[in-house]
Structures are given as structure tokens and as C-alpha cells.
C-alpha positions as CSV (number, residue, x, y, z in Angstrom):
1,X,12.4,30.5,170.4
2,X,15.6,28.7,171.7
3,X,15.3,28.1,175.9
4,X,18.0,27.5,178.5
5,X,16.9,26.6,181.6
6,X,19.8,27.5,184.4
7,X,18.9,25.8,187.4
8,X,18.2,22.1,186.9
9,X,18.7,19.7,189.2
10,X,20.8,16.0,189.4
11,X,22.0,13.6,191.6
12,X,24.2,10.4,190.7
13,X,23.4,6.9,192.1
14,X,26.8,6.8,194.0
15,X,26.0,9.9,195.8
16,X,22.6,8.9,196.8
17,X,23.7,5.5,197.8
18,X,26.4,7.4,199.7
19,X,23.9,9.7,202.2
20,X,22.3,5.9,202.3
21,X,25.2,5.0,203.9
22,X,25.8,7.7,206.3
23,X,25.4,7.1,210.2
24,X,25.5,11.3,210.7
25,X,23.0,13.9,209.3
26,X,23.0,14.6,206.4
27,X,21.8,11.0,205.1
28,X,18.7,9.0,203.8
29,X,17.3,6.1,205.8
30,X,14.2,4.1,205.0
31,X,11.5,3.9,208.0
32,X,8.2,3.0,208.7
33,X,5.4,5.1,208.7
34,X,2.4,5.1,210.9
35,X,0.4,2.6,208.3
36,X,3.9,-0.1,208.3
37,X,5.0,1.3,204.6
38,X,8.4,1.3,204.2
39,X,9.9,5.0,203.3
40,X,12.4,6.7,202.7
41,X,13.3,10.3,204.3
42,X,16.5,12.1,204.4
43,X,17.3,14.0,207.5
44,X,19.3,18.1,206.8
45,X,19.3,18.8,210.5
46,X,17.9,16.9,213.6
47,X,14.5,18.4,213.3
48,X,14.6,18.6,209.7
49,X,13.8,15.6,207.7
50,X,11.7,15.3,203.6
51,X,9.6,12.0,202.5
52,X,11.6,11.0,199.5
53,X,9.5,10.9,196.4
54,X,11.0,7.5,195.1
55,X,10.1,9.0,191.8
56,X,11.9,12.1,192.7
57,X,15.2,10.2,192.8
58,X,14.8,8.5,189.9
59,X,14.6,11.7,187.5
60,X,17.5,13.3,189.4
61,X,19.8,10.3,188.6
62,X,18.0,10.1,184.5
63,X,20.7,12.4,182.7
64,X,19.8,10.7,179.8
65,X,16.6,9.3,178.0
66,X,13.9,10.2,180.3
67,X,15.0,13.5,181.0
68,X,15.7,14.5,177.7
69,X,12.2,13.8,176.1
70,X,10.9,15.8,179.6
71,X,12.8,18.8,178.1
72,X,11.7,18.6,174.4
73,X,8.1,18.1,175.5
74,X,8.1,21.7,176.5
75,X,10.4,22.8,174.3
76,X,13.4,23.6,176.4
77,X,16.6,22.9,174.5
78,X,19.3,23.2,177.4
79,X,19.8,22.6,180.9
80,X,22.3,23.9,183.1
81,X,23.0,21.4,185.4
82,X,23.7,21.7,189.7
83,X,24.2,19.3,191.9
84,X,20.3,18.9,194.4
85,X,20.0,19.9,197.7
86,X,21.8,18.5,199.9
87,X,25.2,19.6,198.9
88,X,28.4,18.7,199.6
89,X,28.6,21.6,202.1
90,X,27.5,19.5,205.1
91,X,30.3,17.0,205.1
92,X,33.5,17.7,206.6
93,X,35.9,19.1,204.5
94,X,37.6,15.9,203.3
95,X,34.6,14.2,202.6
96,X,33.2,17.2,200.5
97,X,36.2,17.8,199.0
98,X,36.2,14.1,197.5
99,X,32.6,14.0,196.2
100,X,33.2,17.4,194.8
101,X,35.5,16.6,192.8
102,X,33.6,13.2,191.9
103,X,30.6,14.4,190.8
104,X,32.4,17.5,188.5
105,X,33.9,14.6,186.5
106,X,31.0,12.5,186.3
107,X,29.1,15.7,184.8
108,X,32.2,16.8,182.7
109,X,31.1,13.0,181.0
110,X,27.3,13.5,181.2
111,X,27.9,17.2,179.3
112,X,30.5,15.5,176.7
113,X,28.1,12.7,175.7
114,X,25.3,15.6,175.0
115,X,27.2,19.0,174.7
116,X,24.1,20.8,172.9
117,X,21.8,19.9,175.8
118,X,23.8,20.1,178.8
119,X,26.4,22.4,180.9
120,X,26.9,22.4,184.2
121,X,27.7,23.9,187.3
122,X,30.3,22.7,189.3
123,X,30.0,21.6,192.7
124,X,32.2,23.0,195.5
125,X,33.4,22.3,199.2
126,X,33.7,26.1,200.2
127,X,34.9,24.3,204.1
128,X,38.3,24.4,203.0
129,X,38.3,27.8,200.7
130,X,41.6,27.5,199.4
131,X,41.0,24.0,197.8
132,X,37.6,24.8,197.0
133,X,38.9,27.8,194.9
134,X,41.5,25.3,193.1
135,X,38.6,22.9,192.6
136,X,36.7,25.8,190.5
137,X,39.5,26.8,188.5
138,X,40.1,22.9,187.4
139,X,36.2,22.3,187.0
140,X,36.0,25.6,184.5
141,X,39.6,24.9,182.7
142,X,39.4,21.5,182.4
143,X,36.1,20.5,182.5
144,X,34.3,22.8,180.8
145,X,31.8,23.5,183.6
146,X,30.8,27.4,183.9
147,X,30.7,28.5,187.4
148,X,29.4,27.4,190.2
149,X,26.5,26.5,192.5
150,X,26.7,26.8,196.6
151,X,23.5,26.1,198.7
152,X,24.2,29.1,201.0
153,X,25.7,28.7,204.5
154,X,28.8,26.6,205.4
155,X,27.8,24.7,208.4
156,X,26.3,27.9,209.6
157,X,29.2,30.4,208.0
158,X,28.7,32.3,205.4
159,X,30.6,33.8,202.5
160,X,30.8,37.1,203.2
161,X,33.5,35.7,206.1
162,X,36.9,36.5,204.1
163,X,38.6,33.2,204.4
164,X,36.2,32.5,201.6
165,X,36.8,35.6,199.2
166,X,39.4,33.2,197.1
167,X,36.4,31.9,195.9
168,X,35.4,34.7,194.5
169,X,38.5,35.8,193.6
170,X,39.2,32.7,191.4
171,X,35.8,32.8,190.3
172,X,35.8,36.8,189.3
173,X,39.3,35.9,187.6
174,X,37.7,32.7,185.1
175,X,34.7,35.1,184.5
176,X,32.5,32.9,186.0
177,X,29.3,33.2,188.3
178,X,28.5,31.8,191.2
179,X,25.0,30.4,191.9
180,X,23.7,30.9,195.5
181,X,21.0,28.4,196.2
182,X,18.6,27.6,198.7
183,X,18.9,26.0,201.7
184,X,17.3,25.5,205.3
185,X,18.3,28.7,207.3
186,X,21.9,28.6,209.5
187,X,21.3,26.6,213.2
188,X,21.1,29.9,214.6
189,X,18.1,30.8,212.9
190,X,16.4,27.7,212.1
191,X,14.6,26.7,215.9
192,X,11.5,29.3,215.0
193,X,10.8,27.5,211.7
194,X,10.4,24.0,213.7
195,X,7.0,24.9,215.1
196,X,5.7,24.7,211.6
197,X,8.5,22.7,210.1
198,X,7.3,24.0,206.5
199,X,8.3,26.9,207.3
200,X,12.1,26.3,207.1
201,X,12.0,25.2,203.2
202,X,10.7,26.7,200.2
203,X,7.8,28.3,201.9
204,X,9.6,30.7,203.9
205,X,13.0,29.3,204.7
206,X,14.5,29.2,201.6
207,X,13.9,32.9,200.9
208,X,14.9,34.5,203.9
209,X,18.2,32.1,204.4
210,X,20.0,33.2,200.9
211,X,18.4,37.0,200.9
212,X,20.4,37.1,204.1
213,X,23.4,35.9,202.8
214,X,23.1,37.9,199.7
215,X,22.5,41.2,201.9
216,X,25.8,39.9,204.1
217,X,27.7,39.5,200.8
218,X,27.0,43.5,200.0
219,X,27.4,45.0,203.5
220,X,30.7,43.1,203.2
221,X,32.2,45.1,200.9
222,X,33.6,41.8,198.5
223,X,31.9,43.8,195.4
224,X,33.9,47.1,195.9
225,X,37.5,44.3,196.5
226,X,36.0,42.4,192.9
227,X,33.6,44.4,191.1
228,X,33.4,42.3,188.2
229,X,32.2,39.0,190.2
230,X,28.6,37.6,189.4
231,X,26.2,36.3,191.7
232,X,23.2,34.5,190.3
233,X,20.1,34.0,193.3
234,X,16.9,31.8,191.8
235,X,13.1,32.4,192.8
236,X,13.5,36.0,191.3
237,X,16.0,37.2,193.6
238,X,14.5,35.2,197.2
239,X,12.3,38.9,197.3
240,X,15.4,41.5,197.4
241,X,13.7,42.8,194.6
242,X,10.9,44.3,196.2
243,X,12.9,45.5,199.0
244,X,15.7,47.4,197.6
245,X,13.7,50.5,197.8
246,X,13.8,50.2,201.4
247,X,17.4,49.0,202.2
248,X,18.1,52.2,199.7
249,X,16.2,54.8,202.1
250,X,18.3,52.7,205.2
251,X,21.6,52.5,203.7
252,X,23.4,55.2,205.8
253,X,21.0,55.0,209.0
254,X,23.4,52.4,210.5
255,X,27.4,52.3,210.4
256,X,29.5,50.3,208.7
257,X,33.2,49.3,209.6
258,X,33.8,50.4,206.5
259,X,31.2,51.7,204.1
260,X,30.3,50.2,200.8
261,X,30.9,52.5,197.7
262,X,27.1,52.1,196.4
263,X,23.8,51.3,197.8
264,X,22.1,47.9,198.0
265,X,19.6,48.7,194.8
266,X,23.4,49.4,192.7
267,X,25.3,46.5,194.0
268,X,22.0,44.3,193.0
269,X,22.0,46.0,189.3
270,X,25.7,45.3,188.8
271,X,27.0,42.2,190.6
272,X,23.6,40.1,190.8
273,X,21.3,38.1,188.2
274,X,17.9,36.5,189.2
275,X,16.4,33.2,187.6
276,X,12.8,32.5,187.4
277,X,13.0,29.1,188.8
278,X,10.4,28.0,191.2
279,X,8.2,31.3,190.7
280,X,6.0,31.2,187.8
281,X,3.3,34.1,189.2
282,X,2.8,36.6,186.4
283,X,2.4,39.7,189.0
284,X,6.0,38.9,190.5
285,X,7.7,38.6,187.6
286,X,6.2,41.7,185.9
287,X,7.7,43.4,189.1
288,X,11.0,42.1,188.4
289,X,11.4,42.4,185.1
290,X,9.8,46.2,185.4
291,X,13.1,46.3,188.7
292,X,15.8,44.9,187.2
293,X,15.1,45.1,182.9
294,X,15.3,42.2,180.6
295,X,19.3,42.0,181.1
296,X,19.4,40.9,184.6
297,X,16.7,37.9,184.4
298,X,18.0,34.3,183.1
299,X,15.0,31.1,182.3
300,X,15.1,28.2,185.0
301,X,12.9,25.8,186.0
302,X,13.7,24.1,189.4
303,X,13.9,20.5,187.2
304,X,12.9,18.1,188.4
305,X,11.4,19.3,191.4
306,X,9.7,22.1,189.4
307,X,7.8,21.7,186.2
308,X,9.1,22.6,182.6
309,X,5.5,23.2,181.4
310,X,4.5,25.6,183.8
311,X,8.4,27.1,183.4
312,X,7.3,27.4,179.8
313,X,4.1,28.6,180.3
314,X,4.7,31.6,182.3
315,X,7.1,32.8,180.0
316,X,5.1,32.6,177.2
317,X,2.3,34.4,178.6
318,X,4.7,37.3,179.9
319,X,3.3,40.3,178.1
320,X,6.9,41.9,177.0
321,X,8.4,42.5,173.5
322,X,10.0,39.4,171.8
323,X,13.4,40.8,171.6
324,X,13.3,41.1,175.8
325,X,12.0,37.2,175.8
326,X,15.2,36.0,174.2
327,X,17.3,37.8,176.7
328,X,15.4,35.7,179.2
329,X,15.1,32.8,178.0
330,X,18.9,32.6,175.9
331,X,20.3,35.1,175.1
332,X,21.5,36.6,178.9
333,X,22.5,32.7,179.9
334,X,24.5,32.3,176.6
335,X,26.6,35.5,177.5
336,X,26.8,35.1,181.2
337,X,27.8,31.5,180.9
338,X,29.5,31.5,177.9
339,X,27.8,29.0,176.3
């Protein structure tokens, strides 16, 4: 059965080499630890720092050999590139704005030299909306990218602010999606997670910072101004699924400036799609999937920070008919996306 995995991850050598470089967070430096090994971490906020995996790095920047016999060992027969966390979204504008555009064309090369196994996402600087939305609209027209990818807040903003609606404009206009990944949560929220600094990344963190931002995005109203935009959230929807019971029964408890036209739970069926990246528990996904149907659900992995295998693996022991399996694992990315 054909796969396309949606949410895999690169980096280029310039744009590591470039947070190398960098005197202000983000950036990578090498240190000591408490044995004298030299390693390398990369800071996100001044509290927040990872231990780079050196091995890590290395299949992020492999958009070639290496990463293409990882992907036919389990099978998987396209990715669906992004650019890894961190994004250009914590640079000033112009500094965003120039690796933006940078790393689009260096994918628009990686995806012409292997157009059957790679399409791509492109990255954004959503600080300065306006360019950011003329930046899409040349990444999907003339590169051939097909939507995308924003790892949540702006510098602590977020996009249900309308000075960046032309995003989604321009983006419900090309027909394209926009990804919303992860990310520690906003400096207003993120001093509670320091205690237990695992707590601000993929433990806890990550959910709870984009399930916010999508919640923002539909008390906003931007659906009801462009119904026909698409939002794509990983990890099976950062939980929403198993709340939009609840937020359903809430709905008109609290006022709204304005109210939406339909309830969280109808807003999430029409404008949002889930990947399975990251979360490969059969009882979640059975929820989902028995939530949201087959249509709504698109294959991802989390490459290379994520394993295909167990990608693979969970799909294959999902007990649902076949004809639901290709939607997952092809069919829905192939419409969505265009491919």
C-alpha cells in the first residue's frame, strides 16, 4: 500500500551553521559537560536549552542517500518535507525573511532532483505578515511547494491576531494548508514548565501551546471570514479531539465579541486535519479515527526524530477496513496537497 508521510523533518548545513553563529537565542553552542565532553546544545529561550544528538543533525541535513534507504526500509514512499524546530519565526523579521526564502529554494532543488519521493512545505516569516503572505504565494507558484508549516506563536503572538489573516487569505486563495507545529509555549506561559523543564516540550508543552492556538484561531472567527482554509495540527490533533465534547457543551456559556457561526467540534470537522506523527498508541488513534472518520487523518512520522518503523507499525496493526487505510496513509495527503 503506497505511504506519504506529511510531517518530516530537515535542516540544511547553512542554517545549522547559521544558529552556530548566532550571539542571541535562538542558536547552538558547544560546551562542556560536567565529565569535560565537549557538546553541543541549542538554547529556544533562556531557560530552555536540548543536547544535540550529533547524529540527530546529521539525518536532518541527509536529503539524499541515507534518508532515502531509511524510508524504503519501512516502506514509506514519500515525505513531505518542513523545515525542524527551531524556525525562522524567532529571528527578526529581516533575518527570517532571508532564510525563508533560502531554504524554499534549496528545497524547491532537493524536491526537483527526487520529485516521486519528496514535496515540501514551505517555510514562512509570519513577523512581517504581508511579505510572509507573498513569500507563500511564490513558494506554491513557483516552487512547487504545497502549503505551509508555522511552529505556532510569533515571538509570543499568535495567528488569530488579524495582521496575520493575509496569510490565510493567500493561503485559502492557492488551496493550500497550513501546518501548525509544535513549539515551547509563548513567554507568558512558559515560567511553570521550568520547574520540570520537560515539561515545556513534547511531554506536555507542545500539546497545550498549539491546542491553544488552534482554540484562538476558532474563537477568532478567521473560519466564518475564509471557510475554505485548512489547518493541519500533528500528534492527532495536540488532544482537541477528546475535548470537543466539552468546548461543545461550553460554547455559548461565555461571550464572544462576536460569535462564531458553528461550534468548536464543526469548525474542527471542516477547517482542521490531524496527522499521526509522534503518536503511535493504538487506543488514541482508535479514538480519533472513531472522532473525526477516515477523511480527516493524514500518515506522518516525526522523521527523523520519530521512527518510520513504529510510524509503519501502528498503522498496520490499526484494525479498520483497507479502503479507510489508504485514506490515511495516501489517499487524503494526495488530495489535500495536491500531490
Amino acid at each position: 500500500m503506497k505511504k506519504i508521510s506529511i510531517e518530516e523533518h530537515f535542516a540544511t548545513e547553512a542554517y545549522i551553521d547559521y544558529l552556530r553563529s548566532r550571539r542571541d537565542i535562538p542558536k547552538r553552542e558547544f560546551v562542556e559537560d560536567d565529565q569535560g565532553r565537549k557538546i553541543e546544545v541549542e538554547w529556544w529561550a533562556p531557560s530552555n536549552f536540548m543536547v544535540i544528538d550529533p547524529n540527530l543533525t546529521n539525518r536532518l541535513c541527509d536529503l539524499g542517500e541515507g534518508r532515502l534507504r531509511d524510508m524504503d526500509e519501512s516502506g514509506i514512499d514519500m515525505q513531505v518535507l518542513s523545515l525542524s524546530f527551531p524556525g525562522v519565526e524567532l529571528f527578526d523579521a529581516a533575518d527570517g525573511t532571508f532564510w525563508a526564502k533560502s531554504i524554499n529554494d534549496g528545497l524547491s532543488e532537493v524536491i526537483k532532483k527526487h520529485p516521486k519521493r519528496f514535496a515540501g512545505f514551505a517555510t514562512l516569516a509570519p513577523q512581517d505578515p504581508d511579505v510572509a503572505a507573498i513569500e507563500l504565494e511564490r513558494a506554491v507558484k513557483d516552487l512547487g511547494l504545497k502549503g505551509a508549516l508555522i511552529n505556532s506563536h510569533i515571538r509570543g503572538e499568535y495567528l488569530d491576531d488579524q495582521k496575520y489573516w493575509v496569510i490565510f487569505e493567500k493561503a485559502e486563495k492557492l488551496a493550500v494548508p497550513i501546518y501548525i507545529h509544535p513549539r515551547q509555549p509563548s513567554p507568558d506561559m512558559l515560567k511553570p514548565y521550568l520547574t520540570y523543564p520537560a515539561l515545556a516540550h513534547a511531554m506536555l508543552g507542545f500539546a497545550a501551546e498549539v491546542s491553544l492556538h488552534a482554540m484562538r484561531l476558532i474563537c477568532s472567527g478567521v473560519f466564518d471570514k475564509y471557510p475554505n482554509l485548512k489547518i493541519i495540527l500533528g500528534h492527532l490533533g495536540e488532544a482537541l479531539p477528546f475535548l470537543l465534547w466539552r468546548q461543545d457543551t461550553m460554547w455559548n456559556r461565555f461571550p464572544f465579541t462576536k460569535q462564531p457561526q458553528k461550534t468548536p467540534s464543526q469548525y474542527f470537522k471542516d477547517n482542521f486535519f490531524v496527522t499521526t506523527s509522534g503518536m503511535f498508541w493504538q487506543p488514541v488513534l482508535q479514538f480519533v479515527y472513531s472522532v473525526l472518520g477516515a477523511d480527516r487523518i493524514l500518515f506522518a512520522v516525526d522523521y527523523p526524530h520519530e521512527s518510520n518503523r513504529a510510524a509503519v507499525q501502528s498503522m498496520e496493526d490499526m484494525p479498520i477496513c483497507s479502503s479507510d487505510k489508504e485514506k490515511l496513509y495516501h489517499l487524503n495527503a494526495e488530495t489535500l496537497l495536491a500531490l
